[in-house]
N, C-alpha and C positions, 0 to 999 in steps of 0.2 A: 458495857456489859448488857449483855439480851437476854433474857433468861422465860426458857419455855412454861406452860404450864398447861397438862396434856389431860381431857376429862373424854372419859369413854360415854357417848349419849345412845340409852337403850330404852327406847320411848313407844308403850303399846300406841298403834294406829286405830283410829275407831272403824274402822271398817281393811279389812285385807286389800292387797295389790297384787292381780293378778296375771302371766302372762307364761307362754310356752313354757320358758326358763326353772320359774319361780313363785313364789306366791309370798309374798312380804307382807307378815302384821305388826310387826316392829323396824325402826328407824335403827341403823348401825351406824353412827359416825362416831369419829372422832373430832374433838374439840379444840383447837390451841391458840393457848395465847401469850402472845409474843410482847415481853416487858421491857420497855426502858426509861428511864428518863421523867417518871410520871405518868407513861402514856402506856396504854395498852393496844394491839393490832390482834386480831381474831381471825383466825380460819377455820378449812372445815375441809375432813376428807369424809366420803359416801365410799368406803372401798365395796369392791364386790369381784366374788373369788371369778366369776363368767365374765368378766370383762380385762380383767388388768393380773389378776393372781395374788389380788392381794387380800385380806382379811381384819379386820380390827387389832386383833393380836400383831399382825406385823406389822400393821401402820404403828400402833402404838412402838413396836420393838427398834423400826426404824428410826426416830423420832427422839429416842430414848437413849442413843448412840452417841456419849460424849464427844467422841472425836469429828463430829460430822454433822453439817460440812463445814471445812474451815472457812472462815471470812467474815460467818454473819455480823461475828461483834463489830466489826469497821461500817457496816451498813447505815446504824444507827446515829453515829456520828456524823457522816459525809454529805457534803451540800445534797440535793435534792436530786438533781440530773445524774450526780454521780450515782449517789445510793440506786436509786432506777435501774440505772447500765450493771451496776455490779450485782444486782439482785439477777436481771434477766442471762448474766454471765454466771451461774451458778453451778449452770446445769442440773438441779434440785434432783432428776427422777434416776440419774443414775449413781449420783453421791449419793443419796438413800436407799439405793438398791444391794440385792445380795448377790455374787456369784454369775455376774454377769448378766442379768434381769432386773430393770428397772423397776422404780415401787412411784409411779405418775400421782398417784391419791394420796398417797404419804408426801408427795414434793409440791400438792395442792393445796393440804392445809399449812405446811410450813412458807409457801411462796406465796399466798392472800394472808397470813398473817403476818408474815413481813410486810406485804405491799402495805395493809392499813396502818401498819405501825409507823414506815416510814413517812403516808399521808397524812398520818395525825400530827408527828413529829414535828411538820412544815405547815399544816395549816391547811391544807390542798383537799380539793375533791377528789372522786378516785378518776373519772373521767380524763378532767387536765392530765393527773398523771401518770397515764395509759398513751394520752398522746406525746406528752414528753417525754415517756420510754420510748419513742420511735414508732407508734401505732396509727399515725393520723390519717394513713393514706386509707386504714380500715376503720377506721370510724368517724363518724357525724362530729359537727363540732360541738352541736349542743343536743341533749338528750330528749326523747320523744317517749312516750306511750308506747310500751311493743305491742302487738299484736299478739296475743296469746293462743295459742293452739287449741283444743279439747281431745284428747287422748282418752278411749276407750277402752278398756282393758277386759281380762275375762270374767270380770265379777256381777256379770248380767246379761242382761237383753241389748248389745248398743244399738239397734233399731230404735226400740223402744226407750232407752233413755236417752237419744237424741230427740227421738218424738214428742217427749216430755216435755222438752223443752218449749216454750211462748214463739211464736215466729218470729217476732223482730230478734228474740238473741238468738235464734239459728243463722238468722241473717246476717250478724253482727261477728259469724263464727269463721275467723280466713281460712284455718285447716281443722283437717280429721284425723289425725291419728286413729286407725283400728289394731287391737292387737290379736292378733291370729293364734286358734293352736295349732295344734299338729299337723291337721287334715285341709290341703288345700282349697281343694274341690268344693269345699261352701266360702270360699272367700269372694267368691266375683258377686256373687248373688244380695251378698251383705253389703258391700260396696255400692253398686248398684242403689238398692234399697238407702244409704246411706247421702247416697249422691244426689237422690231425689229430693232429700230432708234439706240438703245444704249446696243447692245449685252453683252458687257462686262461689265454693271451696275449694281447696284441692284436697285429695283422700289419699291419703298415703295405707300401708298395711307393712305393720312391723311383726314379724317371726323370730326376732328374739333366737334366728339360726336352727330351729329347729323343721325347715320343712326340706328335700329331696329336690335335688334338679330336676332329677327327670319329671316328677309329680308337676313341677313347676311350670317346666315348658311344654308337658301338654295341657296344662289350663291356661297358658300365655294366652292365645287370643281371645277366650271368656273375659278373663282381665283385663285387659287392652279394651273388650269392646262396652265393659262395666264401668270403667274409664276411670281405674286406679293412676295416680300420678307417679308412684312410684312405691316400690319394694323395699322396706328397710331388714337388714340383715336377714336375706330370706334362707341363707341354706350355711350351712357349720362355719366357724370364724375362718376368714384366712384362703377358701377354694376359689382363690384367682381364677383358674380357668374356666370352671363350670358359672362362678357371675359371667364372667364372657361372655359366656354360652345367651347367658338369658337376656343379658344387655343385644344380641343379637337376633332375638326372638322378636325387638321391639320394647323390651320393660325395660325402667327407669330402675336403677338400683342405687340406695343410700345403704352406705356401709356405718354399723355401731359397735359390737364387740371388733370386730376385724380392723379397727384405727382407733390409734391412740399413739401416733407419734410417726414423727417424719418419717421413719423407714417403713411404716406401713401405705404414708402416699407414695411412696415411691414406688414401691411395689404394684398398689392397685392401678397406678395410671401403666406402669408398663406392660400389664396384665388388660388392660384396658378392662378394667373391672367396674368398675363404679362412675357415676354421676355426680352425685353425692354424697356428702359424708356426715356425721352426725357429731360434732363437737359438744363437749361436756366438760365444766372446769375441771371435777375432779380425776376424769379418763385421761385428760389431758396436760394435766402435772403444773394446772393453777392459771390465774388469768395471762401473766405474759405470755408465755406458751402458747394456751389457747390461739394468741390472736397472731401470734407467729405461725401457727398450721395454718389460720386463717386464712393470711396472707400468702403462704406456698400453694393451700387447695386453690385460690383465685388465678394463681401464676400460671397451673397446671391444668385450669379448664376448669375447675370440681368445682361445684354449688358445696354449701353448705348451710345446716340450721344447726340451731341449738339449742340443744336437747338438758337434759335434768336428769339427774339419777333419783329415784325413789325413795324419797324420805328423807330429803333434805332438812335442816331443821333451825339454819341461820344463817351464817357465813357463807353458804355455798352459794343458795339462792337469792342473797343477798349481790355476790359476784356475780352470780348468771346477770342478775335485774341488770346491774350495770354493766355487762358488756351486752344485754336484748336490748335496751336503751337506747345503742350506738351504733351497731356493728353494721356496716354497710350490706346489704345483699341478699340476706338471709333467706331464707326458701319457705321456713317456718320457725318461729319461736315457741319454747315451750316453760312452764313457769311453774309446773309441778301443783297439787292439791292440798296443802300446807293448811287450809281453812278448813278443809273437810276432815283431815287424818291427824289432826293435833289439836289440843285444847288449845283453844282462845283467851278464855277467860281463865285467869292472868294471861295474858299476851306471853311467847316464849322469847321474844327479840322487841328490843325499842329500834325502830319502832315495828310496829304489828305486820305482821304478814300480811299484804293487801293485793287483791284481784278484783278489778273492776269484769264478773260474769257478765252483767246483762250487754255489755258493750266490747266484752273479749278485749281489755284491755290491760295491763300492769306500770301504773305511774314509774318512775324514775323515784330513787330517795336520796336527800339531799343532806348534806352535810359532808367531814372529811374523812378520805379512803373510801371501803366499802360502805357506809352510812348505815349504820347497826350495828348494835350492841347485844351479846346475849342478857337477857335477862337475870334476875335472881332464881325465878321461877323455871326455865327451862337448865342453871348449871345446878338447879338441886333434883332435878330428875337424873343429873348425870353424875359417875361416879370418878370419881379424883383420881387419877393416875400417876401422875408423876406434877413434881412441882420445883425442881432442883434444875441446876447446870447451866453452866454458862457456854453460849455457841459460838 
């Protein structure tokens, strides 16, 4: 018997996140944890209604769905390799989906809290088994320091608070994330100015889908010549042929709301839309998934980084850590502001959120499955939802 137990996490930010889309001062996830045997396994969905359609309410509603999906309870039980194979045979985002629309963020936290459940079960790190789910040809066999990105958002100067920064950790810094508003036409210039701060970087600029082809492709060669690396989701989810358009101007384009599942690569590569694409556990309906797009974006030509949803707050970026850790090829890694946007003291997760800033680094954490545990301190910010039913 597996039995869920589902807390809604709604946790003020000390400082807002801001970006074309939205401006987030509090964390929405959902929390789960998946019981057997003694052991506990923990996940975590970040839904957000601009990427997936889905919401707190209906992760939890999903989640909450006695009948679904059937199988879990034999998980628990099954040698190791097995439980793996039939976890990744789940198909999680459309068995928790409604009406012919999958729910990827609801199949997230139920598929990383399986996974850690079944790695606690057997002893195992979550690394091993990821590779013994069939993942090896996409990840390292043993785990490194990612490279952490810095991501700018609209809540200042990012001029001036790259500027801020001591020069050995600008140097120390692989990418830029800038997030853009509305208006194109100052994006090359910030760039530029940005480019100058972090010589040996690459600078990406994410619009969050909210800027105009046209706008776009007449500032294409300001851009190009400011020496942006690439365009993350520059114009509405999903306009296949106008990204064409701008992939043929010369720009680099990483697609984020517009992928979250194999039939969105399918689409982008036939559209010849994209470059890149922006993988995130919870968009992408939990780590096995994840490294299964992985492995199809590498087959079909597509770079890929990985990306963070905004206010992650255990589980998730706990998953991210372990698959930035490993993941062959990454273009950029991103590891979210979890020191800055959440209290510390009490720690919210054992163990602690850690980012090595001055050296742009985020160790590996060690122990079985994801390696962390929510705290007492962050499940009493969060409120109890559901605690019954067997999967």
């Amino acid at each position: 018997m597996v039995t869920l137990t589902l807390h809604e996490a709604r946790i003020d930010m000390k400082r807002p996140f801001r970006h074309a889309r939205k401006a987030r001062q509090e964390t929405a996830s959902v929390l789960v944890a998946a019981e057997h045997g003694g052991e506990t396994g923990w996940g975590e969905a970040a839904p957000r209604e601009y990427v997936t359609g889905e919401s707190v309410a209906s992760v939890l509603a999903a989640l909450r769905r006695r009948e679904l999906p059937a199988g879990i309870a034999e998980l628990a039980g099954a040698p190791l390799e097995e439980a793996l194979a039939g976890l990744a045979a789940l198909q999680l985002p459309g068995l928790l989906g409604e009406r012919g629309r999958p729910a990827p963020a609801a199949a997230a936290a139920l598929e990383t809290a399986l996974f850690d459940l079944v790695c606690r079960l057997h002893g195992v790190d979550g690394l091993r088994a990821l590779r013994l789910a069939g993942y090896g040809d996409v990840l390292a066999a043993e785990p490194a320091p990612m490279p952490v990105a810095t991501v700018l958002d609209l809540g200042g100067d990012p001029v001036a608070r790259l500027a801020a920064l001591p020069s050995p950790v600008r140097k120390a810094i692989p990418h830029v994330k800038l997030k853009a508003g509305h208006e194109v036409a100052p994006v090359a210039d910030l760039v530029a100015r940005l480019g100058a701060l972090v010589p040996d970087a690459t600078v990406s600029v994410d619009a969050n889908g909210a800027w105009h082809a046209e706008d776009v492709l007449a500032q294409a060669p300001r851009l190009l010549a400011a020496g942006v690396s690439w365009l993350e989701e520059p114009l509405a989810p999903r306009s296949w042929a106008d990204l064409a358009r701008l992939r043929q101007s010369g720009l680099r384009v990483m697609l984020d709301e517009s992928f979250s599942s194999a039939r969105d690569l399918a689409d982008c590569t036939a559209h010849q839309a994209a470059d890149l694409i922006n993988l995130r556990v919870s968009k992408c309906g939990g780590p096995l998934r994840l490294l299964a797009l992985a492995r199809a974006a590498s087959a079909a030509g597509v770079g890929v980084q990985l990306g963070v949803q905004v206010g992650e707050v255990g589980p998730l970026w706990a998953t991210g850590r372990l698959i930035g850790t490993a993941l062959r090829g990454t273009v950029a890694v991103e590891a979210g502001r979890q020191d800055e946007w959440f209290p510390t003291h009490p720690p919210l997760t054992d163990p602690a959120y850690q980012v090595d800033r001055t050296a742009s680094r985020a160790p590996a954490l060690s122990g079985p499955g994801i390696g962390l545990r929510p705290t007492r301190a962050l499940l009493d910010l969060c409120a109890l939802t559901y605690a019954e039913g067997q999967r």
